[in-house]
VEXDREN-2710 file (C-alpha; in Angstrom, 1 decimal):
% VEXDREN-2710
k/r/px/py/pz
1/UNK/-21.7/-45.4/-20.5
2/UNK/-20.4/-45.1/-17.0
3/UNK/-17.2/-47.0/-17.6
4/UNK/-16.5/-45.0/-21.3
5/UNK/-16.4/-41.9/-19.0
6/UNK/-14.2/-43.3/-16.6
7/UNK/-11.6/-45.1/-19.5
8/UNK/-11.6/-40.9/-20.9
9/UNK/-11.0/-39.4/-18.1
10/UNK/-8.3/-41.9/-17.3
11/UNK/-6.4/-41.5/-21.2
12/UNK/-3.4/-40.0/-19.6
13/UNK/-3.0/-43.1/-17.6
14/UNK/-2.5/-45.4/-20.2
15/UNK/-0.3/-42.8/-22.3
16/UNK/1.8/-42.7/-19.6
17/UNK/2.3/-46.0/-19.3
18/UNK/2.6/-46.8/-22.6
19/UNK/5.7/-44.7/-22.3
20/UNK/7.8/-47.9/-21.3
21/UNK/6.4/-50.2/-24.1
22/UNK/9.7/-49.9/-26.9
23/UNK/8.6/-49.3/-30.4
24/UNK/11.2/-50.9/-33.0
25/UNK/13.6/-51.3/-30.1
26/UNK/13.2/-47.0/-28.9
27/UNK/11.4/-44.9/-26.4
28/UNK/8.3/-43.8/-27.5
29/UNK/8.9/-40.6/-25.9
30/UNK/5.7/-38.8/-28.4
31/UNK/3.7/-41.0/-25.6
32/UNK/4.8/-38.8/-22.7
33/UNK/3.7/-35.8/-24.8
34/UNK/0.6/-37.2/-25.6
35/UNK/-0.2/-37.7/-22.4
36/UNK/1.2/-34.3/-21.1
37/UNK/-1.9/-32.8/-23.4
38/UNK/-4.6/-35.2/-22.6
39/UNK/-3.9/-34.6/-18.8
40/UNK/-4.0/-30.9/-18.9
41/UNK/-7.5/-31.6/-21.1
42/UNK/-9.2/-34.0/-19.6
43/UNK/-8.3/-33.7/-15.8
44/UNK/-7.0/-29.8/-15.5
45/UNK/-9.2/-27.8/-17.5
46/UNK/-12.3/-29.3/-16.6
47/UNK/-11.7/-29.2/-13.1
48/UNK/-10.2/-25.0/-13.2
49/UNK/-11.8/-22.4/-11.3
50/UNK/-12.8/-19.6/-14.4
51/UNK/-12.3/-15.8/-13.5
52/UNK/-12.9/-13.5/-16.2
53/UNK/-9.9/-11.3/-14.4
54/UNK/-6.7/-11.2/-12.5
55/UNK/-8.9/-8.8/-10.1
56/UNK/-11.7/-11.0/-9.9
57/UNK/-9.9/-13.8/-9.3
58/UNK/-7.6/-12.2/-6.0
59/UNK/-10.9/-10.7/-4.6
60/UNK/-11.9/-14.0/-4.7
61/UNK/-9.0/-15.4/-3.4
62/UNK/-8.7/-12.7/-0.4
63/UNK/-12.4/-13.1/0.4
64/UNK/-12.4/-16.8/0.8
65/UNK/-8.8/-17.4/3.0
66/UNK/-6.8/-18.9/0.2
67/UNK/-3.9/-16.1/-0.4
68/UNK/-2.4/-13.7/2.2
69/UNK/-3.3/-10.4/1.6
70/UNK/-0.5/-9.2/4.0
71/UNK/2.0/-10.2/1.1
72/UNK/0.2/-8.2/-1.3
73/UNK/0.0/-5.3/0.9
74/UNK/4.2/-5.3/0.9
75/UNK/3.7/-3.4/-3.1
76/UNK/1.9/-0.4/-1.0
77/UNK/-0.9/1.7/-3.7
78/UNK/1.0/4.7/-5.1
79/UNK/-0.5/8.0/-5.1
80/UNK/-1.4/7.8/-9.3
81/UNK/-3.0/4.4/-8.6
82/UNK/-5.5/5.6/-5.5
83/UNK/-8.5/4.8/-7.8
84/UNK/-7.8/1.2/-7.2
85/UNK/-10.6/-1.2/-5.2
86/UNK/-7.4/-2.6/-3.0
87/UNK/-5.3/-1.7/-0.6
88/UNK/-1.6/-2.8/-2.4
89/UNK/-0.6/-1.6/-6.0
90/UNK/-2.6/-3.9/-8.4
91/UNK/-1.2/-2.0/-11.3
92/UNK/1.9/-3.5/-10.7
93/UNK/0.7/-7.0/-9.7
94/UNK/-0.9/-6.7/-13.3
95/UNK/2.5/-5.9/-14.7
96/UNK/4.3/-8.9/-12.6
97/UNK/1.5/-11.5/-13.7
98/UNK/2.1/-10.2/-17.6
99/UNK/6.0/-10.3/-16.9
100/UNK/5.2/-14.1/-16.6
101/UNK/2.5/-15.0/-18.8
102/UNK/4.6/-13.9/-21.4
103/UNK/7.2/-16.5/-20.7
104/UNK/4.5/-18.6/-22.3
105/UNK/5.1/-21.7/-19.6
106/UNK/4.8/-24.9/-21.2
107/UNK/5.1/-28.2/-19.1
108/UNK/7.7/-30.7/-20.9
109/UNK/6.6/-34.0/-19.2
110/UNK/3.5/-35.7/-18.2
111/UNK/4.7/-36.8/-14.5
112/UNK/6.2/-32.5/-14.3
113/UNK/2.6/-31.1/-14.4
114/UNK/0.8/-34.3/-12.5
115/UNK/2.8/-33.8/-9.9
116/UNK/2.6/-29.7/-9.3
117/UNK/-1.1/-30.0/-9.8
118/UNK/-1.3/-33.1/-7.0
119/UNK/1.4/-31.6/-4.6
120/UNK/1.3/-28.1/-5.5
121/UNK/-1.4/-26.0/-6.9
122/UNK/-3.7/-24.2/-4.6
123/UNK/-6.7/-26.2/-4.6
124/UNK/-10.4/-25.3/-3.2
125/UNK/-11.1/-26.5/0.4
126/UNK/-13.3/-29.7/-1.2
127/UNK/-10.5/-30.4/-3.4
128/UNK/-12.9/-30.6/-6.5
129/UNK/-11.1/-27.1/-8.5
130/UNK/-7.9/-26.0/-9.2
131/UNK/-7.3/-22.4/-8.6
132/UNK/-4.0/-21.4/-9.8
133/UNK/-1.7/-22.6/-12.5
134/UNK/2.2/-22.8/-12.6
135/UNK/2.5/-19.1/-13.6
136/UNK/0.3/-18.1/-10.5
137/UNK/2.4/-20.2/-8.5
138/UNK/5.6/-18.2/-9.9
139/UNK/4.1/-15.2/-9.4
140/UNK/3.0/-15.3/-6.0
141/UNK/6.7/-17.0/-4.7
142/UNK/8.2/-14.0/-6.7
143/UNK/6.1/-11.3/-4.5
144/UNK/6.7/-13.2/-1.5
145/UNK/10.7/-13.4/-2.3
146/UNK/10.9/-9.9/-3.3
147/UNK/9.4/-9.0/0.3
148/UNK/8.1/-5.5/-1.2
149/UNK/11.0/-4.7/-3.4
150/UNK/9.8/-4.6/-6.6
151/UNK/12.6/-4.6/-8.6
152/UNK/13.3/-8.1/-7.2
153/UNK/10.0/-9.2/-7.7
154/UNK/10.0/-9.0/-10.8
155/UNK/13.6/-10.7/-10.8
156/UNK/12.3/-13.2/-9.3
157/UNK/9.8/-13.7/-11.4
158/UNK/12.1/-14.5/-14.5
159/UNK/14.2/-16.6/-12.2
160/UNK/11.4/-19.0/-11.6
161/UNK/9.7/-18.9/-14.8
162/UNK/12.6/-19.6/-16.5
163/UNK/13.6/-22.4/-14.0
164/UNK/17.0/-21.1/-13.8
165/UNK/16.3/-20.9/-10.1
166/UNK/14.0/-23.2/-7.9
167/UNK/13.1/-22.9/-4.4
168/UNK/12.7/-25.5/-2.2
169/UNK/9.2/-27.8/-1.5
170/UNK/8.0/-25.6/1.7
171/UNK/8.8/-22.1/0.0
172/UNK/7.5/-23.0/-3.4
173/UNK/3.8/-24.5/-1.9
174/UNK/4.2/-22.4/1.0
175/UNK/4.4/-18.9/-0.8
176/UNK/1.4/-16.6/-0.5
177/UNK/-1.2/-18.7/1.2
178/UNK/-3.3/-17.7/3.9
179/UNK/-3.4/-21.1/5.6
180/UNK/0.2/-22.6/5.3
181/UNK/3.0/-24.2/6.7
182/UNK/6.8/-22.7/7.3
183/UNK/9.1/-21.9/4.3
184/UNK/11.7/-23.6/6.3
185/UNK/13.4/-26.8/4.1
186/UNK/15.6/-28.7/6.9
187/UNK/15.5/-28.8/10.7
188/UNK/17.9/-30.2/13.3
189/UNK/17.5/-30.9/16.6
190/UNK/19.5/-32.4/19.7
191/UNK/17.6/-35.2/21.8
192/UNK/18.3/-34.9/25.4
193/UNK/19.1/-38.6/27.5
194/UNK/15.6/-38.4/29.7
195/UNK/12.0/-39.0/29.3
196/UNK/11.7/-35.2/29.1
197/UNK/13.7/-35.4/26.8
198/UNK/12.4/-38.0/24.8
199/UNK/8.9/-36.5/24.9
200/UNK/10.2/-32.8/23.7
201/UNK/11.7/-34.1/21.2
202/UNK/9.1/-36.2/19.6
203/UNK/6.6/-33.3/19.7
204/UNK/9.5/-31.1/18.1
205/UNK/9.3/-33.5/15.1
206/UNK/5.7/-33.4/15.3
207/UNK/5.7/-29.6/15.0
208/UNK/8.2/-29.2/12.4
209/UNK/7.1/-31.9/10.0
210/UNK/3.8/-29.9/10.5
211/UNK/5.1/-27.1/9.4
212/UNK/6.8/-29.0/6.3
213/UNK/10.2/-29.5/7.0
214/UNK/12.4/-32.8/6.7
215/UNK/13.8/-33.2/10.4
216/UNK/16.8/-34.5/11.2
217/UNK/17.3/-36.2/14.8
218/UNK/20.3/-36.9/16.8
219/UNK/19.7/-40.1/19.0
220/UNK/23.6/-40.1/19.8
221/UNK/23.4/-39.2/23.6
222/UNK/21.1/-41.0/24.4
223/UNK/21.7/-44.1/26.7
224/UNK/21.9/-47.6/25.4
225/UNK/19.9/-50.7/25.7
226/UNK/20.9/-52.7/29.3
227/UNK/21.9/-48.6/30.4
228/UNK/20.7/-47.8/33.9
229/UNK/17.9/-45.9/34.8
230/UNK/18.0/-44.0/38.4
231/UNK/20.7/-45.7/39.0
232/UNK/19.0/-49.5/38.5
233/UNK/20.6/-51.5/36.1
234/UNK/19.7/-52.7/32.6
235/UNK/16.4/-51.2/32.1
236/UNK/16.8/-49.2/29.3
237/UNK/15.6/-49.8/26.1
238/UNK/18.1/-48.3/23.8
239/UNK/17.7/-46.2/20.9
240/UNK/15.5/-47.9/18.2
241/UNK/11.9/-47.4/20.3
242/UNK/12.7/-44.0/20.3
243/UNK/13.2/-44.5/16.2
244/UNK/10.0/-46.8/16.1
245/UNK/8.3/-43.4/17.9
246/UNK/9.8/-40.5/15.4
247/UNK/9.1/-42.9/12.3
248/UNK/5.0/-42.8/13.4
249/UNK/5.3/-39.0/14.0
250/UNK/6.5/-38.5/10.8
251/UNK/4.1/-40.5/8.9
252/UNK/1.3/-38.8/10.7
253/UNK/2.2/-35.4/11.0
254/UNK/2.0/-33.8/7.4
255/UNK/2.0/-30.3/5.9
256/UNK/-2.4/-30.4/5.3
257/UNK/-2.1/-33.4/3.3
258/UNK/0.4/-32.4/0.9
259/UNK/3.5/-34.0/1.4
260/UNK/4.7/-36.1/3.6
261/UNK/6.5/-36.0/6.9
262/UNK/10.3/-37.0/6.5
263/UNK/12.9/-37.7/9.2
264/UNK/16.7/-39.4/9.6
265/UNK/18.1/-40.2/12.9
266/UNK/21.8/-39.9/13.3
267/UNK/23.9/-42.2/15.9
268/UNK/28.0/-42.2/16.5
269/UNK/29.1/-45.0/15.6
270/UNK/30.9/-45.7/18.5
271/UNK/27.3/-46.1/20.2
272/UNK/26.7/-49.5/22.1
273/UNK/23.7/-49.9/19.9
274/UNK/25.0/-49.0/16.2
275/UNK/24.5/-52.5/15.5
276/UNK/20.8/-53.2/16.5
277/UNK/20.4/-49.6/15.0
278/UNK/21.5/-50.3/11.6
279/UNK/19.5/-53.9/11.5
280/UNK/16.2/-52.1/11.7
281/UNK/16.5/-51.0/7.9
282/UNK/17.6/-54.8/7.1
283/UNK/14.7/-56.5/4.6
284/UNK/13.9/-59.1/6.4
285/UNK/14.0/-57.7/10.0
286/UNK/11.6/-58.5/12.4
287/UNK/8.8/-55.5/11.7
288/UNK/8.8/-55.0/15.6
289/UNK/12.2/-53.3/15.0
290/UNK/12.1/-52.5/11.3
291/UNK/12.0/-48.6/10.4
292/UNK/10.4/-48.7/6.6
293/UNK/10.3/-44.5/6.3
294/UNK/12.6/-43.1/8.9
295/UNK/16.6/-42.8/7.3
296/UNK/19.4/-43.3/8.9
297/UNK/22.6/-42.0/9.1
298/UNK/26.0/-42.0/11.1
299/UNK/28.0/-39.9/12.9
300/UNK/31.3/-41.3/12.0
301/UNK/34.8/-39.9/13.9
302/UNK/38.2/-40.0/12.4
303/UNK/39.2/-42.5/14.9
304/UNK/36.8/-45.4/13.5
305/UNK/39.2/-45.0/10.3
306/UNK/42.3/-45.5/12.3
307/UNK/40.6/-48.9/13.8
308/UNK/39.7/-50.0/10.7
309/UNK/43.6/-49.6/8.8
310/UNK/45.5/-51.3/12.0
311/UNK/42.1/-53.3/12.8
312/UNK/43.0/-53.4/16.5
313/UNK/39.7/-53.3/18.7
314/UNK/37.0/-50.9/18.3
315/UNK/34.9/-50.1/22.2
316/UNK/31.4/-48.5/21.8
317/UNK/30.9/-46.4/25.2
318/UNK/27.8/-45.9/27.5
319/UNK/26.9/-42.3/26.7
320/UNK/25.4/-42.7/30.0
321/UNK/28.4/-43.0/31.7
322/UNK/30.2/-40.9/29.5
323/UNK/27.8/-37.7/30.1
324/UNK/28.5/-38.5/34.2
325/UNK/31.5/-38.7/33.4
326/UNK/32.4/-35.4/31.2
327/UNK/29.6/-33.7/32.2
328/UNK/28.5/-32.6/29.0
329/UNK/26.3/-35.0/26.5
330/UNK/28.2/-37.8/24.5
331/UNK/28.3/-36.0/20.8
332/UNK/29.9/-33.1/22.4
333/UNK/33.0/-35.3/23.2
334/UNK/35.5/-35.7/20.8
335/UNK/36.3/-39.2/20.2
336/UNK/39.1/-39.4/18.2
337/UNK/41.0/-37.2/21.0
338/UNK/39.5/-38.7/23.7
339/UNK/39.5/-42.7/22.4
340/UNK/42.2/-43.5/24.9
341/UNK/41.3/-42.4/28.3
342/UNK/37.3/-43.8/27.5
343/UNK/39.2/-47.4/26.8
344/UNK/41.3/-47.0/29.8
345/UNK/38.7/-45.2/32.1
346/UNK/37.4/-47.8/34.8
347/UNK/33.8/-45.7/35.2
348/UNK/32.8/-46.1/32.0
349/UNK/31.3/-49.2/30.0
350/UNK/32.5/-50.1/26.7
351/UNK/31.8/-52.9/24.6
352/UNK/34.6/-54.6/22.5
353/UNK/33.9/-55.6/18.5
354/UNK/35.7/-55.7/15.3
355/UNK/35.5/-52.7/13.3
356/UNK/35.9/-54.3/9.8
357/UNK/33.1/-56.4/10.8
358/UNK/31.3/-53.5/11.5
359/UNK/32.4/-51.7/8.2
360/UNK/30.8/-55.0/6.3
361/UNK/27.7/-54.6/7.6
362/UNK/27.5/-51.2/6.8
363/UNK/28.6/-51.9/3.3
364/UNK/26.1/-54.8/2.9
365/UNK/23.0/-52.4/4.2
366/UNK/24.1/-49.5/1.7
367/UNK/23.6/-52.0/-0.9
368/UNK/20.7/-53.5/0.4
369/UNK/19.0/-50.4/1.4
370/UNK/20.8/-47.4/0.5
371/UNK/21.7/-46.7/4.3
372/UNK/23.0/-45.2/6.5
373/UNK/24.4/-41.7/5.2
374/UNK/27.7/-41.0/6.6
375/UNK/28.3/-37.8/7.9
376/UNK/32.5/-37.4/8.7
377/UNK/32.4/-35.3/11.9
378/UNK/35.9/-34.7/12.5
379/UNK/36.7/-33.5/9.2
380/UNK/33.1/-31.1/9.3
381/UNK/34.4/-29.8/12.5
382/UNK/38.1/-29.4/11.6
383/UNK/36.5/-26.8/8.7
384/UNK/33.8/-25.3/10.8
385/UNK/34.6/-21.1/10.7
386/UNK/32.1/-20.7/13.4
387/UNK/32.6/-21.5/17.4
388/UNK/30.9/-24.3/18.3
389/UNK/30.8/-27.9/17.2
390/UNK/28.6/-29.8/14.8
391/UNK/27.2/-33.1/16.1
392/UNK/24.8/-34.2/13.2
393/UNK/23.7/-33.4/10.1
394/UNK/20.0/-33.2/7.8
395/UNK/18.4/-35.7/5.5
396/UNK/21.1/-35.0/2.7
397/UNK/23.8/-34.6/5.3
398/UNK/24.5/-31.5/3.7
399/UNK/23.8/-29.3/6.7
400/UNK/26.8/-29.1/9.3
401/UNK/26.4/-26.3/11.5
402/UNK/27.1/-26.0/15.2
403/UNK/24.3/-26.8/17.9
404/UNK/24.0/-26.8/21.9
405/UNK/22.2/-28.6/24.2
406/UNK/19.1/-27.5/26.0
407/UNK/18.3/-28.8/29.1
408/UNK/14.2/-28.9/30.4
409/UNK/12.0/-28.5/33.2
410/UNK/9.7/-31.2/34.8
411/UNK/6.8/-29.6/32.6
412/UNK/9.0/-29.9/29.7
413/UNK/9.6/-26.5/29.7
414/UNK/13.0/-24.9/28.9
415/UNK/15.7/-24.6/32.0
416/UNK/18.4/-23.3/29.2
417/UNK/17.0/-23.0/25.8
418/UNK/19.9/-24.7/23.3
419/UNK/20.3/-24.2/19.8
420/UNK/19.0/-26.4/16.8
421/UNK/18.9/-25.5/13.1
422/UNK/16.5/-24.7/10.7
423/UNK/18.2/-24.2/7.0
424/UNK/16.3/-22.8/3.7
425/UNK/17.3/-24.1/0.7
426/UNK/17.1/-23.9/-3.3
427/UNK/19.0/-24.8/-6.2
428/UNK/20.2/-23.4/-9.5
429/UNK/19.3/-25.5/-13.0
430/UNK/23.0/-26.1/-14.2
431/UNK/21.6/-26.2/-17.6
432/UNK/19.3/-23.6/-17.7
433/UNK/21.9/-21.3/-15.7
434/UNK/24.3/-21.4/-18.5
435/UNK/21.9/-19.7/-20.9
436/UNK/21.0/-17.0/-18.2
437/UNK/21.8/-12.8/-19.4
438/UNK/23.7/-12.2/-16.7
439/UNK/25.3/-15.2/-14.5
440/UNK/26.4/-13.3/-11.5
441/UNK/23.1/-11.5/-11.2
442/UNK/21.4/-14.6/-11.1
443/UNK/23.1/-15.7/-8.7
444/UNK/22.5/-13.0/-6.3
445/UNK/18.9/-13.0/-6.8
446/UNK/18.4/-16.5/-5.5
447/UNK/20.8/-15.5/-2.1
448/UNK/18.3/-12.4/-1.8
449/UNK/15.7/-15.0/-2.2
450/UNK/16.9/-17.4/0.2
451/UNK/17.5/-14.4/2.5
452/UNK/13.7/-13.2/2.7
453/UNK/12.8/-16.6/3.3
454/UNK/15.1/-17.0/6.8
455/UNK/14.8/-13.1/7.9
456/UNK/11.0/-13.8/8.2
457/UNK/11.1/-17.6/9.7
458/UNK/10.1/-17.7/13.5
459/UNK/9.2/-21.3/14.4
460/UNK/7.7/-20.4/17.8
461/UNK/6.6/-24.1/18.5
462/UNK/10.3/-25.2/18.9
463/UNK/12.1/-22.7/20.7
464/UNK/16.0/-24.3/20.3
465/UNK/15.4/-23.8/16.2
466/UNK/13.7/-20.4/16.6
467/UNK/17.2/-19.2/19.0
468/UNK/19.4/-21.5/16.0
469/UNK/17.6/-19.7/13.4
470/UNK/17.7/-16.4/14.7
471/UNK/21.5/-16.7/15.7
472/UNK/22.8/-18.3/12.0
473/UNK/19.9/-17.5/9.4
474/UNK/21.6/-20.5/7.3
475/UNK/21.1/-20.4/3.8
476/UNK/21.9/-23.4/1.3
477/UNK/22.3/-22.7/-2.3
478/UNK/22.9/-25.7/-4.1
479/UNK/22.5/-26.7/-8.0
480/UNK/20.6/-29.9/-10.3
481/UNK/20.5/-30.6/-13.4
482/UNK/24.9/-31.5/-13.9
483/UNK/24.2/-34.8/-15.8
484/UNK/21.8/-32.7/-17.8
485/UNK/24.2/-30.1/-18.5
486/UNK/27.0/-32.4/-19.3
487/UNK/25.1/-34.6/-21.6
488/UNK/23.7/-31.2/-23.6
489/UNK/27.4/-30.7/-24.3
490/UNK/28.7/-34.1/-24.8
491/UNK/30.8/-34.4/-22.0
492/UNK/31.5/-37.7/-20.4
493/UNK/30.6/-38.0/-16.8
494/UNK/33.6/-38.1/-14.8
495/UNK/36.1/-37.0/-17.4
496/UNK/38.3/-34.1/-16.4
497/UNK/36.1/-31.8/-18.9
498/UNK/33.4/-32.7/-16.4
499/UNK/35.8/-32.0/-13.4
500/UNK/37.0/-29.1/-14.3
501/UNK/33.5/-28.2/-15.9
502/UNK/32.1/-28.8/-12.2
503/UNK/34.7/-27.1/-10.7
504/UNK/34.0/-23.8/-12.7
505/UNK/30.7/-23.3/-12.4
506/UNK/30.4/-24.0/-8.6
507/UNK/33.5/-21.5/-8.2
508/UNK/31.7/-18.9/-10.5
509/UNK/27.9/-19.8/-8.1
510/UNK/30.3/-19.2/-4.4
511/UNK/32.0/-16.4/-5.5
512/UNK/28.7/-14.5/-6.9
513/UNK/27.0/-15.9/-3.9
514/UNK/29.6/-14.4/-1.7
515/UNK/29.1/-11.2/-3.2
516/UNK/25.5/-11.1/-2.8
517/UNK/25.8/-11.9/0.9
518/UNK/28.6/-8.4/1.1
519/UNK/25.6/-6.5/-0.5
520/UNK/23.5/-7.9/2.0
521/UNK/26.0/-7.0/5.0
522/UNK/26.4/-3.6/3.9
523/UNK/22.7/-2.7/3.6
524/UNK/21.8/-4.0/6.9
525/UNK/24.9/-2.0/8.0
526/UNK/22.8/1.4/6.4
527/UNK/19.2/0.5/7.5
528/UNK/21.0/0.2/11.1
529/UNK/22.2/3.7/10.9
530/UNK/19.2/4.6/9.8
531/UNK/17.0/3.2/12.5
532/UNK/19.9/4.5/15.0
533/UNK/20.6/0.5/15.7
534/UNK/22.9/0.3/18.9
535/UNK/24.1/-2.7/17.2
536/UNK/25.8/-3.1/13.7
537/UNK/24.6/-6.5/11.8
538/UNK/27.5/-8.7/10.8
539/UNK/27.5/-11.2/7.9
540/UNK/30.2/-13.9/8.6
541/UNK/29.9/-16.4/5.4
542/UNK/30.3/-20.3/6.0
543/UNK/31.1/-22.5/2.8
544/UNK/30.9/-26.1/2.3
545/UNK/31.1/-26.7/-1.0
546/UNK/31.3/-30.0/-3.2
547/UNK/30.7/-31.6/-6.5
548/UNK/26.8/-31.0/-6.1
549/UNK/26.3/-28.7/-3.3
550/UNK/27.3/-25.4/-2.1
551/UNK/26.0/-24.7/1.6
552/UNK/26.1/-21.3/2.6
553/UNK/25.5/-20.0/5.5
554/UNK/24.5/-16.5/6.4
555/UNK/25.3/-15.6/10.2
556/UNK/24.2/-12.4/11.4
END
């Protein structure tokens, strides 16, 4: 009897798998729908916490810590709704919910709903019920995004149901909880060359990969393996301990057991140790040095090119000695400028290799292993509209914006508090986009979106990304679904239908989103006059924008 239950309740399993068994040579894609339906039967409803109302249900939620009333309380009760047993507007929560439901949200795939109700759906604190479903979800990232406007609440609402728009992981699981992490997608932070800064920067992963954030982490200043310390020579250990140290912090430090920590390191590759750095995602190195979960990615000058068409020698430089040196920390010199007088510079230590060499293992561990990204720093910073340089970039190297170091007290505290990054992000179904009433307007509720979601972030456990974030407010606005969209209109990939196809609606997503952010502008300018501001908000708009991505950047 015992194992009969277990073989029902597991049904969707073996549906699922049976997925990749052909029939007559062909998919048996009525498999994935069969065990879409026996999923949402045999594990979801069972296991659904039953209110007989919407206002049942939030008292129940309010009472017992699992939604933030505070969000609620932004839709303030209206005088011909004072009969009302709470303190917001439920008539027009009611109304938002409806809006949804009757959207009539179906899941099209099995692994879709498995994977919102594992990583996703609020859940009681033994795990056992389910308390919301995807149109709950919807609805309470559409009051949260709105930020009290109804209007684009309500906007939102449709933007999400539909899936024309998608937030990112940490805003979508994030939204109206009362115990939660940061809404916060990306974060980016400078290591400084000491054990201080070593241990700040560890704990600053910890924290933000806490708060549910990938983490970027840029290991380029600091010194190399054989590198003095206090002046004694070759005692330092180099770079990939440190990597050894963020890869356990990450792995440890989750968002309350619902998704997992992720981190990249980033090293110039004109680093002494870019080649004991890149070995430790090699398959069979020794696990001592082998990263399994950490990326990797380089930080990759204009003048490693130049080495690599006239193939004279390539020096890697003691950031060490370089920092002495310059007085400022290795990623903040420019290399390609200052290649010459580092080779021909006496006080600093350089190691000579091969740079095609170098190029061929690179090449041989992207097709081993996918890695390292490769982030092009001199053209990033030759493009940058905004003073400062970039040094590194996130865990899609889609993030370039400029950063400053910090430097810290003996108790770890902040001497000078520098700047790090925190970005938001969400994307745009190409697909679903193209069938949307009104384009433009679409586009301009997501930036409005994105916008609520950095105006209210305040990481107060890493000051150098609360200063970043307050200074930039970055934004990212990006799309999916392009093979999706190209296919549903039989265009070959790559062709120049699919070029200029690209082309057009990535031009038609910047311009609409550069619109939105001039609304934006000019209604901060108002609520400034309003609150007699001594200081007018300004909206400077940074665009890097590519085949898949747009990046925008919102500084204010």
């Amino acid at each position: 009897m015992t194992n009969t239950k277990q073989h029902i309740k597991k049904t969707y399993f073996y549906l699922n798998n049976e997925l990749n068994i052909p029939e007559n040579h062909q998919i048996p894609l009525y498999k994935d729908k069969e065990a879409l339906e026996a999923f949402l039967k045999e594990e979801i409803a069972p296991k659904t916490m039953a209110f007989t109302s919407l206002k049942e249900k939030l008292h129940f939620l309010i009472d017992h810590d699992y939604i933030d009333e505070t969000l609620l309380q932004k839709y303030p009760v209206s005088p011909q709704n004072s009969d009302t047993d709470f303190n917001f507007d439920f008539s027009f929560i009611t109304a938002l919910f409806d809006r949804i439901n009757q959207f009539h949200f179906q899941f099209k795939s099995f692994l879709g709903a498995y994977k919102f109700y594992n990583q996703f759906a609020l859940k009681t604190d033994d795990n056992q019920y389910y308390l919301e479903n995807y149109a709950d979800r919807v609805a309470l990232n559409a009051l949260y995004l709105g930020n009290g406007d109804k209007t684009l609440a309500l906007a939102m609402a449709e933007e999400l149901i539909t899936q024309r728009y998608q937030p990112a992981t940490p805003t979508f699981l994030n939204a109206g909880r009362k115990r939660r992490g940061e809404m916060v997608s990306c974060f980016l932070i400078d290591m400084d060359d000491s054990m201080l800064g070593v241990g700040r920067g560890v704990n600053s992963a910890l924290q933000l990969s806490r708060l549910g954030g990938g983490v970027g982490v840029n290991l380029s200043n600091m010194r190399a393996a054989g590198d003095p310390i206090r002046h004694i020579e070759n005692l330092s250990s180099g770079v990939v301990p440190i990597m050894k140290l963020l890869e356990d912090s990450f792995s440890y430090s989750n968002q309350l057991g619902q998704r997992n920590g992720a981190g990249v390191v980033y090293l110039n590759v004109f680093h002494p140790d870019i080649l004991s750095f890149l070995s430790t995602k090699k398959e069979n190195a020794d696990e001592k040095i082998r990263v399994k979960t950490l990326s990797l990615g380089l930080v990759v000058p204009d003048k490693y090119y130049e080495l690599l068409k006239t193939n004279l020698p390539m020096y890697l430089f003691s950031p060490y000695d370089v920092e002495r040196y310059y007085h400022k920390p290795f990623s903040y010199i420019d290399i390609t400028q200052e290649y010459d007088n580092l080779v021909n510079n006496p006080e600093i230590r350089k190691t000579k290799i091969n740079a095609r060499e170098l190029e061929q293992e690179i090449s041989r561990l992207q097709q081993e292993s996918g890695y390292p990204y490769i982030l092009n720093i001199d053209t990033a910073n030759r493009y940058n509209p905004v003073t400062g340089k970039i040094i590194m970039s996130n865990l899609c190297s889609e993030i370039l914006q400029p950063q400053e170091p910090s430097t810290l007290n003996i108790d770890l505290s902040y001497d000078q508090v520098g700047t790090d990054i925190s970005c938001n992000l969400g994307s745009t179904n190409i697909q679903n986009m193209l069938t949307a009433p009104d384009f433009g307007q679409s586009i301009i509720n997501a930036v409005k979106g994105l916008t609520t979601v950095t105006d209210h972030t305040n990481i107060e456990e890493v000051p150098t990304i609360q200063k970043g974030n307050a200074l930039y407010h970055t934004i990212g606005l990006g799309a999916m679904g392009l093979h999706t969209a190209l296919a549903c209109h039989e265009i070959m990939y790559g062709s120049p239908e699919a070029l200029e196809f690209t082309d057009a609606y990535f031009l038609a997503l910047n311009y609409y989103s550069l619109v939105a952010s001039n609304e934006i502008a000019k209604e901060n300018k108002r609520r400034s006059k309003t609150l007699k501001s001594r200081h007018t908000p300004m909206v400077v708009i940074s665009i890097n924008i590519s085949k898949n991505h747009l990046h925008l950047s919102l500084i204010k």
